[in-house]
C-alpha positions, -999 to +999 in steps of 0.1 A: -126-782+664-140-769+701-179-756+700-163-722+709-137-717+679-166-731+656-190-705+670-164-677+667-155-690+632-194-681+619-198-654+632-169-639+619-183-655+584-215-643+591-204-606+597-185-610+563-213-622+549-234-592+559-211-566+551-207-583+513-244-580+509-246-542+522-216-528+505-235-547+475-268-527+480-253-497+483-232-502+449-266-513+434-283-485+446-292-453+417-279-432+440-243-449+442-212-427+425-238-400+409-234-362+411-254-345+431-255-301+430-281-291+460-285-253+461-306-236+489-305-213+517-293-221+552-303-250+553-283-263+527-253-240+538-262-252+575-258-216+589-230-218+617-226-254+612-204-269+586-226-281+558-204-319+560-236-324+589-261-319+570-287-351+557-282-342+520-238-344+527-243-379+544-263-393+520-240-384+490-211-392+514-228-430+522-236-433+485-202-423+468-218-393+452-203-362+442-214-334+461-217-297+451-230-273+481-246-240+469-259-233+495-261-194+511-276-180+545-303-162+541-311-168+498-344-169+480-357-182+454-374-155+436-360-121+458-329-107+457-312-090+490-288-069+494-274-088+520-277-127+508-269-118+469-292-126+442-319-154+444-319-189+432-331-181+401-304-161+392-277-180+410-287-215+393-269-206+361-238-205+385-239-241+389-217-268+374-228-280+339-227-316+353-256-332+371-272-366+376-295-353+405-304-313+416-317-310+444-332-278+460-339-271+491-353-232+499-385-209+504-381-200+545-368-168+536-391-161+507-419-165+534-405-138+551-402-116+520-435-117+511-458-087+519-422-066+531-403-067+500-424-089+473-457-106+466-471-144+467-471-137+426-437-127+425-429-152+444-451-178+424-438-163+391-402-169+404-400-208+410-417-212+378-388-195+361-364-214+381-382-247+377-380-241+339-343-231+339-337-260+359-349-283+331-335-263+309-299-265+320-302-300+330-326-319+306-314-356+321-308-352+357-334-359+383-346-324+395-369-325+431-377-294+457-380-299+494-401-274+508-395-256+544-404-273+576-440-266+591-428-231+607-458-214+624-454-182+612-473-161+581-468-173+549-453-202+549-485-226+544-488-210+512-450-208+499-454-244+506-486-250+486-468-229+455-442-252+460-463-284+457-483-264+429-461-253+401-436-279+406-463-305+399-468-286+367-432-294+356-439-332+370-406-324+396-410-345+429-415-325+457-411-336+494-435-318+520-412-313+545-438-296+563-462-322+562-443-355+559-410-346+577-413-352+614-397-319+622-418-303+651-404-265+651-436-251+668-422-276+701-395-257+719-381-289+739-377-305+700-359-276+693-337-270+718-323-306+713-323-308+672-321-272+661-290-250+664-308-230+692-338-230+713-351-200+694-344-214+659-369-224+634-350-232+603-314-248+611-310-282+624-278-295+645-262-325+638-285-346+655-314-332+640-298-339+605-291-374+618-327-376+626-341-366+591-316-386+572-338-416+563-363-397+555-343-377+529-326-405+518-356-423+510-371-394+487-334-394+467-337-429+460-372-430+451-368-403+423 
């Protein structure tokens, strides 16, 4: 057999190879054929965007999973608005019986409640209701929060730290997002290439989704 049809032969064998041992991975992985319900606010519903772009979709979609969007533009966790419907806390109950992982995603717009239409208690008071009707509607899946990005505006340190805070006292895994995430919103040049405008501070485009994916992925697998 010539050198060149020998070297052609393993590397084809070699790219089989490979391919076994990732398609194997990802079938060993906890995430692989679960069920997945993420509920949110535009970021989950990715605002003008389909929601198939968003980090959370291509994870599920790379893993097999699932996937139940209930996400809705401009929804809070613990206000109701006219406009958006009712809050998370009521809209949870909505949800399919069936979970191995919920995942939610939200607070931006509760940050921008607060001190119009609501209080830091209220709000506080809120996600501890919704953290214990979470457990309480699903007792074996894997619950976790993601908190909003670092946006540079009132309140959102501190919806953040609530976040962190009562969540901790129900032992459900949170992820920072606005400390751990990579997500400069305060930079306009980051945002006018990974956000769905120049002036936008909560929706990322595709590439911006791409971007965070390994990130997100890595806090799904981890729970």
């Amino acid at each position: 057999m010539k050198k060149g049809i020998r070297l052609s032969l393993f590397i084809v064998l070699l790219m089989f190879f490979v391919d076994t041992m990732v398609a194997q991975a990802l079938c060993d992985a906890p995430l692989y054929g679960k069920t997945i319900h993420v509920i949110g606010d535009s970021y989950v519903r990715n605002h003008k965007r389909p929601y198939t772009e968003t980090w959370h979709y291509k994870v599920a979609e790379k893993y097999q999973m699932t996937y139940r969007n209930y996400g809705r533009n401009g929804n809070c966790i613990a206000f109701d608005r006219e406009r958006f419907g009712q809050s998370m806390l009521h809209r949870f109950e909505e949800m399919n019986d069936t979970a191995d992982y919920v995942l939610v995603i939200a607070g931006h717009n509760d940050a921008g409640m607060i001190g119009v239409e609501g209080t830091m208690e209220q709000f506080r008071l809120g996600l501890d209701s919704l953290c214990q009707g979470l457990i309480r509607k699903y007792p074996a899946a894997k619950l976790a929060f993601v908190t909003p990005w670092r946006v540079p505006r009132a309140n959102f340190p501190e919806v953040t730290q609530q976040i962190v805070e009562v969540c901790a006292q129900y032992s459900i895994p949170v992820y920072n997002a606005a400390q751990e995430s990579g997500i400069y919103v305060w930079e306009e040049a980051f945002r006018a290439r990974f956000f769905q405008g120049r002036n936008d501070t909560a929706h990322l485009n595709a590439e911006g989704h791409a971007l965070f994916m390994n990130k997100g992925e890595r806090f799904l697998l981890e729970l």
